[in-house]
PyMOL commands that place a pseudoatom at each C-alpha (Angstrom):
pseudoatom trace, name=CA, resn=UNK, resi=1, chain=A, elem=C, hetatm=0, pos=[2.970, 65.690, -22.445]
pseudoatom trace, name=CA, resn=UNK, resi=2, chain=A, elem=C, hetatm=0, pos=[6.374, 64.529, -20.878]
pseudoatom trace, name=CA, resn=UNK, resi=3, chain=A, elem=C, hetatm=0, pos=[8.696, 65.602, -23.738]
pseudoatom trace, name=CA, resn=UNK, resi=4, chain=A, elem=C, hetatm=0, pos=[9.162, 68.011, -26.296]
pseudoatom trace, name=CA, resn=UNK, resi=5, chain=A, elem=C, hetatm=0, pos=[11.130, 67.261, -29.557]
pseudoatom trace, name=CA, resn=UNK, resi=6, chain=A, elem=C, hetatm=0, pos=[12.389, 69.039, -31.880]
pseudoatom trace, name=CA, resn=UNK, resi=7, chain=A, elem=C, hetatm=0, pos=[13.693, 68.782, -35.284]
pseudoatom trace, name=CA, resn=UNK, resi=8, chain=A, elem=C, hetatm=0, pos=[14.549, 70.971, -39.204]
pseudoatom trace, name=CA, resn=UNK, resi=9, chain=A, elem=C, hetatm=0, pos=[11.400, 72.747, -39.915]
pseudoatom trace, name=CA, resn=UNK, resi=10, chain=A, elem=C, hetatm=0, pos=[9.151, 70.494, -42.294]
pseudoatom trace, name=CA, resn=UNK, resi=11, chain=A, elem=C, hetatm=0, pos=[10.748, 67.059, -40.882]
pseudoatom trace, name=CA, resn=UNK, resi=12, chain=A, elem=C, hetatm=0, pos=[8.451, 66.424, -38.224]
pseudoatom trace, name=CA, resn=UNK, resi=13, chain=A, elem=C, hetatm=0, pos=[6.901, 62.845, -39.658]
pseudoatom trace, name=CA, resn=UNK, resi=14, chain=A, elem=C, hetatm=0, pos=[10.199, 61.662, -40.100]
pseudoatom trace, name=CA, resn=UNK, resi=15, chain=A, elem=C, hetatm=0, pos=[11.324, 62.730, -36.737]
pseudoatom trace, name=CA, resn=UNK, resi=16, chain=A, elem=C, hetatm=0, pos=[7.994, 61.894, -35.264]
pseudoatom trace, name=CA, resn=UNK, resi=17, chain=A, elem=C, hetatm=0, pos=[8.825, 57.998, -37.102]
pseudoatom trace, name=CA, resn=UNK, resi=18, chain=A, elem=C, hetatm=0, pos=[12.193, 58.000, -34.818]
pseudoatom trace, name=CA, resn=UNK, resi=19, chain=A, elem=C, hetatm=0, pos=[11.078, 59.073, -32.149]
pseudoatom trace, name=CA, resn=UNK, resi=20, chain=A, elem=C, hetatm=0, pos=[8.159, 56.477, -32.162]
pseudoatom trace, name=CA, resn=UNK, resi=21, chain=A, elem=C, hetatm=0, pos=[10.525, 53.857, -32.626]
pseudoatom trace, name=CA, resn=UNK, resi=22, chain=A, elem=C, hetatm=0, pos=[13.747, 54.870, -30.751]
pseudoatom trace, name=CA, resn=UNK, resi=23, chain=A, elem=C, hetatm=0, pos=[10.732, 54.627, -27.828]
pseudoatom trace, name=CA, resn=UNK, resi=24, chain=A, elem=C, hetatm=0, pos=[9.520, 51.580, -29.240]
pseudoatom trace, name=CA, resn=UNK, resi=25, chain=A, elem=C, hetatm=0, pos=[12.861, 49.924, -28.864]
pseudoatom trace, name=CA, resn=UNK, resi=26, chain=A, elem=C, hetatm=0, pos=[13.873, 51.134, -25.563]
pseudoatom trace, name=CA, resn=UNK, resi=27, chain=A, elem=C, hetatm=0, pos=[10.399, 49.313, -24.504]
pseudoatom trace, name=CA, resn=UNK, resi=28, chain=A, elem=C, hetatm=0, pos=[7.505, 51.615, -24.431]
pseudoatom trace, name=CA, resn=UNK, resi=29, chain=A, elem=C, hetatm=0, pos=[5.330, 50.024, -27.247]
pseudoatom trace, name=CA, resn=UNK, resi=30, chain=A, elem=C, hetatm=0, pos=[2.662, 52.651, -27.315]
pseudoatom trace, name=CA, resn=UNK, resi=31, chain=A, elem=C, hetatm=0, pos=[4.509, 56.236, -27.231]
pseudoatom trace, name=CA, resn=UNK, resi=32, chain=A, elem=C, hetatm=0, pos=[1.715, 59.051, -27.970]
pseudoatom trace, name=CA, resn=UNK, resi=33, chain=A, elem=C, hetatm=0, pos=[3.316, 61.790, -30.487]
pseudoatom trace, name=CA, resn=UNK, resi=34, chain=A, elem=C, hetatm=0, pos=[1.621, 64.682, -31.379]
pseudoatom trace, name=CA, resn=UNK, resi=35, chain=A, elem=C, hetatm=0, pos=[2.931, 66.959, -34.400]
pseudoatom trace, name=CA, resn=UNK, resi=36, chain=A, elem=C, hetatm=0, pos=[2.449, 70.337, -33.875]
pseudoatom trace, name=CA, resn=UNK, resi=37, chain=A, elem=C, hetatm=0, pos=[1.336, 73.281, -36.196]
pseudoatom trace, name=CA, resn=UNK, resi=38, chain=A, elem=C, hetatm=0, pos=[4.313, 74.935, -35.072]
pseudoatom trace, name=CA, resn=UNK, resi=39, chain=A, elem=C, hetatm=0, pos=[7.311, 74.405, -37.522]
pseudoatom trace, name=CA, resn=UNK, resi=40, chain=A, elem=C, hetatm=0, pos=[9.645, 71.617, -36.136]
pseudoatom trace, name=CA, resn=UNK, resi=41, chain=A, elem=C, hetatm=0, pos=[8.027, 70.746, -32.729]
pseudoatom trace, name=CA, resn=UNK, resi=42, chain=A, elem=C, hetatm=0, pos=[6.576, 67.382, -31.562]
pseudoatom trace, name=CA, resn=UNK, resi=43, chain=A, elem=C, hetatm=0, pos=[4.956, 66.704, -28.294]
pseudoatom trace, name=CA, resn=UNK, resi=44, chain=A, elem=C, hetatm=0, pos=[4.547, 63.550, -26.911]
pseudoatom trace, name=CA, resn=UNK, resi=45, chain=A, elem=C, hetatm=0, pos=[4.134, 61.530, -24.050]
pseudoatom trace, name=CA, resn=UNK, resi=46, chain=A, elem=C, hetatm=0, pos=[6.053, 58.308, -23.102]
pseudoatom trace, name=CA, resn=UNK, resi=47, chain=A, elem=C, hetatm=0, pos=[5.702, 55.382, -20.297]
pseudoatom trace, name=CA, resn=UNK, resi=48, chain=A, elem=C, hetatm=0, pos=[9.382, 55.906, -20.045]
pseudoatom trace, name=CA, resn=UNK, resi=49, chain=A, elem=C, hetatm=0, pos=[10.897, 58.234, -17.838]
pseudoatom trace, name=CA, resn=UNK, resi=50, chain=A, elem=C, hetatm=0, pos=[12.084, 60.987, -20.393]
pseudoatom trace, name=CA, resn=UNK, resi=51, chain=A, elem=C, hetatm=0, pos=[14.995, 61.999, -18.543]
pseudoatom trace, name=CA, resn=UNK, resi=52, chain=A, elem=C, hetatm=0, pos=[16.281, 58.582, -18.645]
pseudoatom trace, name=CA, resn=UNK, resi=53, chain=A, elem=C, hetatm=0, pos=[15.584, 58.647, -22.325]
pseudoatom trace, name=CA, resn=UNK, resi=54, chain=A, elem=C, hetatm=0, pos=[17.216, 61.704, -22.491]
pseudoatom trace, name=CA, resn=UNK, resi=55, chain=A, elem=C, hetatm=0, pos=[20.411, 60.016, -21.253]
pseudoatom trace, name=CA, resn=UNK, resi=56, chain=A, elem=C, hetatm=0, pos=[19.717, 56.808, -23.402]
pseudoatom trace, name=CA, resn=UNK, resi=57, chain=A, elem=C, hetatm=0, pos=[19.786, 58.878, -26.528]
pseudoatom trace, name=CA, resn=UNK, resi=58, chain=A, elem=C, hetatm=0, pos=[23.077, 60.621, -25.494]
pseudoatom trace, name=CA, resn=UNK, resi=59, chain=A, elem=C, hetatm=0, pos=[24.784, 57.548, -25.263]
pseudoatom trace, name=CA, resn=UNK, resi=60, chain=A, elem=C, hetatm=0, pos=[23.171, 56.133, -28.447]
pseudoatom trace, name=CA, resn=UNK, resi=61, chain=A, elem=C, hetatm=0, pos=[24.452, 58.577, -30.604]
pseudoatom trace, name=CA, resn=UNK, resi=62, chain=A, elem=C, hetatm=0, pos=[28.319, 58.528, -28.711]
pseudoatom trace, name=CA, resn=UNK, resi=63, chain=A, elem=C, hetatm=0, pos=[28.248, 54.497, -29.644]
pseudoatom trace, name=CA, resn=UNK, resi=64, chain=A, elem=C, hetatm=0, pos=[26.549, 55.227, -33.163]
pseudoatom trace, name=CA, resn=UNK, resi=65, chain=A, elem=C, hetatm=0, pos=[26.652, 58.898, -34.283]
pseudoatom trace, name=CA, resn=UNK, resi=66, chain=A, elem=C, hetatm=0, pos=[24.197, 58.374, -36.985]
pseudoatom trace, name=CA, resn=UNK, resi=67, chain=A, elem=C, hetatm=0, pos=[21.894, 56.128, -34.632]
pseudoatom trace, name=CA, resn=UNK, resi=68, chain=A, elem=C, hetatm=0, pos=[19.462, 59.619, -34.721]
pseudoatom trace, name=CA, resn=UNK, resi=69, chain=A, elem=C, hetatm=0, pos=[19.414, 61.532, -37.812]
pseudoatom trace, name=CA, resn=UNK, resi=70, chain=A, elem=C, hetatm=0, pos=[16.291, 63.184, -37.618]
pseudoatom trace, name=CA, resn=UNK, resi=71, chain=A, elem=C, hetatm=0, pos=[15.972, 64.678, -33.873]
pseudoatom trace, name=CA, resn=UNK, resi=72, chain=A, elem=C, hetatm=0, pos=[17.780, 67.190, -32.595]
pseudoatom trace, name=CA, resn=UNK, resi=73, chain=A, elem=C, hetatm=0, pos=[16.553, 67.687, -29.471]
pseudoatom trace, name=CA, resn=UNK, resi=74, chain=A, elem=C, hetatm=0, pos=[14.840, 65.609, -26.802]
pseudoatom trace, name=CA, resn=UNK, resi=75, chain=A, elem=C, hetatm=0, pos=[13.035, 67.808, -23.990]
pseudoatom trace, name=CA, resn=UNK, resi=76, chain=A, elem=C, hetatm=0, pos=[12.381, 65.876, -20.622]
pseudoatom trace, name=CA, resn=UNK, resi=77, chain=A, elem=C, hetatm=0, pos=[8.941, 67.211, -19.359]
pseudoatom trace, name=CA, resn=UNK, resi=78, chain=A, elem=C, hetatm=0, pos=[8.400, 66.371, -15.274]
pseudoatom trace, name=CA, resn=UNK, resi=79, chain=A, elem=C, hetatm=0, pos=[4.644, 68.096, -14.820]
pseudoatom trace, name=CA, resn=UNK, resi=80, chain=A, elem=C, hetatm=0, pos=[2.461, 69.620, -17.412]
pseudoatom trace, name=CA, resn=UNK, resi=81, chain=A, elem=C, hetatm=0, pos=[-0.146, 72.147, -16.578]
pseudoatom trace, name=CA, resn=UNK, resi=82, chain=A, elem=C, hetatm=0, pos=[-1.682, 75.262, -18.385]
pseudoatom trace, name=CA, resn=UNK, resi=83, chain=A, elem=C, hetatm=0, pos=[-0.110, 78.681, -19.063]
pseudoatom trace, name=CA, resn=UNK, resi=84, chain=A, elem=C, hetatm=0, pos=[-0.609, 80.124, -15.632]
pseudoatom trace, name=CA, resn=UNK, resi=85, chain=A, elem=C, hetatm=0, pos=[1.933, 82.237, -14.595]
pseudoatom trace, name=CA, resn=UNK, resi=86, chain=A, elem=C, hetatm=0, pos=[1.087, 81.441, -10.920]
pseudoatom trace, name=CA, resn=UNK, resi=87, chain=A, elem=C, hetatm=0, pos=[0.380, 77.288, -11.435]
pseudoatom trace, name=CA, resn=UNK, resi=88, chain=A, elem=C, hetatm=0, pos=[3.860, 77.518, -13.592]
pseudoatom trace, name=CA, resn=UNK, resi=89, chain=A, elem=C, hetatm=0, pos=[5.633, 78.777, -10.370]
pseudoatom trace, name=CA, resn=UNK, resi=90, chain=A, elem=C, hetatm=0, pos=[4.102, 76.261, -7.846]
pseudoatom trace, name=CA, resn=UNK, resi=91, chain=A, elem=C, hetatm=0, pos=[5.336, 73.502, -9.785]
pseudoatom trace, name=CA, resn=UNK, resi=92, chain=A, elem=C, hetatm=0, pos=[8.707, 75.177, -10.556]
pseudoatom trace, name=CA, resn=UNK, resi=93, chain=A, elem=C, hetatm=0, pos=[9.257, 75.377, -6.567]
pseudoatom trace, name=CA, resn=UNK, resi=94, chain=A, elem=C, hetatm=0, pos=[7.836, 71.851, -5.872]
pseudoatom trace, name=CA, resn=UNK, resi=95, chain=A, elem=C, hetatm=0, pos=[10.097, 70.286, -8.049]
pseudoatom trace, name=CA, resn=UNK, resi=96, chain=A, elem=C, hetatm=0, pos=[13.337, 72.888, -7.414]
pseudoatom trace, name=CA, resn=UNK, resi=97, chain=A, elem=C, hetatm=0, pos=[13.150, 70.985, -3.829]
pseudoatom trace, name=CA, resn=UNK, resi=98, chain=A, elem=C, hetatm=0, pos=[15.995, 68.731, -5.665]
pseudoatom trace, name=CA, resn=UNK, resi=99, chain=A, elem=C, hetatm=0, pos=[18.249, 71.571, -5.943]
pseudoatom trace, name=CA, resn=UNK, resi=100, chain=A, elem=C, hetatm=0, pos=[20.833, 71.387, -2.779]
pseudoatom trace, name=CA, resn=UNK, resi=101, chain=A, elem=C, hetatm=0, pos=[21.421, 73.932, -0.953]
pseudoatom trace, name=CA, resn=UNK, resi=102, chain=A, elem=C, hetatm=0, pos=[25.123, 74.736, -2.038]
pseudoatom trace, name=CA, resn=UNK, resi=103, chain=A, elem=C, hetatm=0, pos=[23.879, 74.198, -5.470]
pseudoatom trace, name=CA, resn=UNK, resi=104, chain=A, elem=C, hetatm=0, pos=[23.045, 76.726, -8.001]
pseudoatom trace, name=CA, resn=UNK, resi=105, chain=A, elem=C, hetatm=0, pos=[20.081, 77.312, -10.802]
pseudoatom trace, name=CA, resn=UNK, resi=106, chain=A, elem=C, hetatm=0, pos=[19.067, 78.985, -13.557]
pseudoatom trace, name=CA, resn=UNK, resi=107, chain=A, elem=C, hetatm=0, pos=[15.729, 79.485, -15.232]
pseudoatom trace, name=CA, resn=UNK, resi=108, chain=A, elem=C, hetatm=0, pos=[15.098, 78.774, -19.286]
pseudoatom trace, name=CA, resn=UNK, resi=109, chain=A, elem=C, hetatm=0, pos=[12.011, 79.885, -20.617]
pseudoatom trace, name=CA, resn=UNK, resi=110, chain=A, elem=C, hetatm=0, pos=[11.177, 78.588, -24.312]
pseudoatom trace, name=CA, resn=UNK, resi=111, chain=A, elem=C, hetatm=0, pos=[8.198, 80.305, -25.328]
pseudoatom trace, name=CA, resn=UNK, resi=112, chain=A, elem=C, hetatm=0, pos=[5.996, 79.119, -28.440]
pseudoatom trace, name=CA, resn=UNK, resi=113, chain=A, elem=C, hetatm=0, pos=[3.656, 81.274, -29.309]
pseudoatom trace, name=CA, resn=UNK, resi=114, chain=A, elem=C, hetatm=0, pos=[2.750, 82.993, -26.252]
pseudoatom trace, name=CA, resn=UNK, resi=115, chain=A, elem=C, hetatm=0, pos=[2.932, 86.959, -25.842]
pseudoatom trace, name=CA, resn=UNK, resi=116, chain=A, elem=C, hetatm=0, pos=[4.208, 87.006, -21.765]
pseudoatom trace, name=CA, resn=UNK, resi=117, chain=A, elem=C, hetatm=0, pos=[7.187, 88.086, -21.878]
pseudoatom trace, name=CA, resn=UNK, resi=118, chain=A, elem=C, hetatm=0, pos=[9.787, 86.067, -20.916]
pseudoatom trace, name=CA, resn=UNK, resi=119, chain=A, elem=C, hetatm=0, pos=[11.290, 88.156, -17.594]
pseudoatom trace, name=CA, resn=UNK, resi=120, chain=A, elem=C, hetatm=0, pos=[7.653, 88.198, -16.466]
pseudoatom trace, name=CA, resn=UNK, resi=121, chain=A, elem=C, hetatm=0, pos=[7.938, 84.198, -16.677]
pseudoatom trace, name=CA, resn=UNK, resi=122, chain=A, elem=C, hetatm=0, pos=[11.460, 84.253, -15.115]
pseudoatom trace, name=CA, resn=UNK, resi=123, chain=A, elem=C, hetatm=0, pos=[10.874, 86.551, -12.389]
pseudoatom trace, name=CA, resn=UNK, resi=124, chain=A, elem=C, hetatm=0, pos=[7.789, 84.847, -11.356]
pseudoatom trace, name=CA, resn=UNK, resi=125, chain=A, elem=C, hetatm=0, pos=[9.709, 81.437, -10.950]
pseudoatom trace, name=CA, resn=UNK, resi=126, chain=A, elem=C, hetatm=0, pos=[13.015, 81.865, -9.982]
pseudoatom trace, name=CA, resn=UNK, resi=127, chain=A, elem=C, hetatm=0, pos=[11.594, 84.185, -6.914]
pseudoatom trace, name=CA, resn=UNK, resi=128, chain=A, elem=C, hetatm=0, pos=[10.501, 81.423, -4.624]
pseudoatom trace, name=CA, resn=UNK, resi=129, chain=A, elem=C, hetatm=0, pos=[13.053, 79.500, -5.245]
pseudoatom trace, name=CA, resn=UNK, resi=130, chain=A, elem=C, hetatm=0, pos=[16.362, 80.233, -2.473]
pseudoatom trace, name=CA, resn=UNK, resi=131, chain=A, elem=C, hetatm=0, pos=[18.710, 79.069, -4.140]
pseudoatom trace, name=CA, resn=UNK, resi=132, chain=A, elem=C, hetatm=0, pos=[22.270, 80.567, -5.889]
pseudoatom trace, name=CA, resn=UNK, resi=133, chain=A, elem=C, hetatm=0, pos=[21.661, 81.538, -9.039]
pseudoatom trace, name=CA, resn=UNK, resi=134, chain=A, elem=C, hetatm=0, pos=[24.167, 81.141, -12.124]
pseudoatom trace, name=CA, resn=UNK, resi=135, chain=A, elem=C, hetatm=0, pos=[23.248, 81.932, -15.504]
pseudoatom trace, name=CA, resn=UNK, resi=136, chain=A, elem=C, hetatm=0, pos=[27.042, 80.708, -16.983]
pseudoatom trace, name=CA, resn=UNK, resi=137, chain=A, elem=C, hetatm=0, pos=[27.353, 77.050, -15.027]
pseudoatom trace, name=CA, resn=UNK, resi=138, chain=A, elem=C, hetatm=0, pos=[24.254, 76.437, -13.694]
pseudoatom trace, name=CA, resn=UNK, resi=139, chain=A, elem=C, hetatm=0, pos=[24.308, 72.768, -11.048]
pseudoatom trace, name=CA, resn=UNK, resi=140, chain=A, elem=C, hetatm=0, pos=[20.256, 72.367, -12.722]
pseudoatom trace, name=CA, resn=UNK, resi=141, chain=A, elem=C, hetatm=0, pos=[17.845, 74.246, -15.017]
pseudoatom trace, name=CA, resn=UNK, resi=142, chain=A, elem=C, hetatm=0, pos=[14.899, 75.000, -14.010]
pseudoatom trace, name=CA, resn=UNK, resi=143, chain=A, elem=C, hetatm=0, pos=[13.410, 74.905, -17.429]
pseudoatom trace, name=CA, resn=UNK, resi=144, chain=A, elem=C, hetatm=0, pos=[9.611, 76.364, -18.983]
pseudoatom trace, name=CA, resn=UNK, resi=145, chain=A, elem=C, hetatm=0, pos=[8.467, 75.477, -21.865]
pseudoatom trace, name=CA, resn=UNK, resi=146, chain=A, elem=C, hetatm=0, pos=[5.536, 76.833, -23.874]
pseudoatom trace, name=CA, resn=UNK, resi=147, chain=A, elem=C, hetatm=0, pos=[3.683, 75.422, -26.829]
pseudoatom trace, name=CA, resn=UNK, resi=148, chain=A, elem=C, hetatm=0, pos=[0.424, 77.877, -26.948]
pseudoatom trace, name=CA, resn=UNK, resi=149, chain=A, elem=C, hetatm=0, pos=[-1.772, 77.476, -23.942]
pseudoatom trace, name=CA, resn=UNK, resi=150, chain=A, elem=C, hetatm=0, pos=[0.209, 73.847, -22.791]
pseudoatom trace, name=CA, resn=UNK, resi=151, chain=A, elem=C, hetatm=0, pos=[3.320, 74.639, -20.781]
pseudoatom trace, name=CA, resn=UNK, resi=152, chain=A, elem=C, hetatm=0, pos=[6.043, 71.935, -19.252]
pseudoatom trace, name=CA, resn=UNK, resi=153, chain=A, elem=C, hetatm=0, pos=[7.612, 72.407, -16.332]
pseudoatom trace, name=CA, resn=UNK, resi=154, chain=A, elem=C, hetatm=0, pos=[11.268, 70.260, -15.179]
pseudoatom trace, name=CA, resn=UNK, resi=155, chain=A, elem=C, hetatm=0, pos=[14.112, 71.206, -12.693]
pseudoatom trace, name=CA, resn=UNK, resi=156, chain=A, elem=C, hetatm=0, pos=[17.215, 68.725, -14.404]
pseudoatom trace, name=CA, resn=UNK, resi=157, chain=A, elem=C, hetatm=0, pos=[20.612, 68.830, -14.824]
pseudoatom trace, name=CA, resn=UNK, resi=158, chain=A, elem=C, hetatm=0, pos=[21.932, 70.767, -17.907]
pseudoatom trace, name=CA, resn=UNK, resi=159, chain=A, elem=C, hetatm=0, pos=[22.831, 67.726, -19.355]
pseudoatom trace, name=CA, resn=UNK, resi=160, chain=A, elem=C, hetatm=0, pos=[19.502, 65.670, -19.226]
pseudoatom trace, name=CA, resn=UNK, resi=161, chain=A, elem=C, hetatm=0, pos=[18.777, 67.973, -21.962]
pseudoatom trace, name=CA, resn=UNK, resi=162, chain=A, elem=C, hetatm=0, pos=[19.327, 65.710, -25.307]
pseudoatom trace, name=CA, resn=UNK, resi=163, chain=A, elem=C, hetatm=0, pos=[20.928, 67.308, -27.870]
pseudoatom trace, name=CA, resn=UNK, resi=164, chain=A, elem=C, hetatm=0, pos=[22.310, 65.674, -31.121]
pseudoatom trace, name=CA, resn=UNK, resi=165, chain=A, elem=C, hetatm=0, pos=[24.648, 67.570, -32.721]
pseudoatom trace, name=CA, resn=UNK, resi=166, chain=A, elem=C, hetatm=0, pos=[26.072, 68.262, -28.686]
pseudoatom trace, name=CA, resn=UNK, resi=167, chain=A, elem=C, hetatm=0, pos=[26.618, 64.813, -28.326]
pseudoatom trace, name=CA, resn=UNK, resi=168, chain=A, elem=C, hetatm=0, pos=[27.975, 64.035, -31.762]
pseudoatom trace, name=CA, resn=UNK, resi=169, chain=A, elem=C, hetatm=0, pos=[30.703, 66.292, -30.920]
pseudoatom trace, name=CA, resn=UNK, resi=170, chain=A, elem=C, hetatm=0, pos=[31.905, 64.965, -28.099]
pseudoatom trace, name=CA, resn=UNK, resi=171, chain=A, elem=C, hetatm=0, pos=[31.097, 61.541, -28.851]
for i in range(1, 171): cmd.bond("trace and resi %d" % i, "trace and resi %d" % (i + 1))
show_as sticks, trace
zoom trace
């Protein structure tokens, strides 16, 4: 897994059909999607790097704001591994190595059916990691995300985050 999308619960085949071909066209010809049984979530796994995706959609929908009707979010994913609190946290502080050292952070969780609570997850993660934090206007995210046992770790810019209705605003 090396995104998460999301979309209006019960339209995941039709936003599992754009995603597959929105990746198609920007030239990975054999995207993996997996629809969850969780209302409105699709994993998936792409050739492409899916930050630069990310930004690919974001400037898709500014030249066409209809371009993506059925996504509304695009998750970059830089390292899967399982729900371990203490594998999470290695990864989290391998790849917050990016973040400079005048530059500040703040830690998302996005939990999907998992009962740790979420300040255990945050605690655990941001603790490592010496760095300012701000939790208004945050330089990166370092961001966690859950689906059941599978958990995705990134450290990106607030902005590599695609969002659709975000960018059809200030398209």
């Amino acid at each position: 897994m090396n995104f998460i999308a999301t979309t209006h619960r019960r339209g995941e085949k039709e936003a599992a059909s754009e995603i597959y071909a929105l990746l198609w066209e920007l030239g990975d010809k054999n995207p993996k999607l997996e629809i969850t049984d969780i209302s409105g979530i699709i994993i998936g796994d792409t050739s492409l790097n899916p930050i630069e995706v990310s930004r690919t959609l974001r400037e898709m929908v500014k030249k066409d704001p209809w371009s993506i009707r059925k996504v509304m979010r695009f998750i970059p994913i830089e390292k899967e591994c399982k729900m371990d609190l203490d594998e999470i946290s290695k990864i989290a502080h391998e790849l917050a190595n990016k973040i400079g050292k005048d530059e500040s952070f703040k830690v998302i969780v996005e939990k999907r059916h998992c009962k740790i609570p979420s300040m255990e997850i945050i605690k655990k993660v941001a603790e490592p990691i010496n760095r300012k934090v701000d939790l208004e206007n945050p330089d990166w995210i370092v961001l966690i995300e859950i689906v059941r046992d599978k958990c995705g770790v990134s450290v990106i810019r607030p902005q590599d985050i695609f969002r659709s209705l975000e960018a059809k605003l200030s398209g």
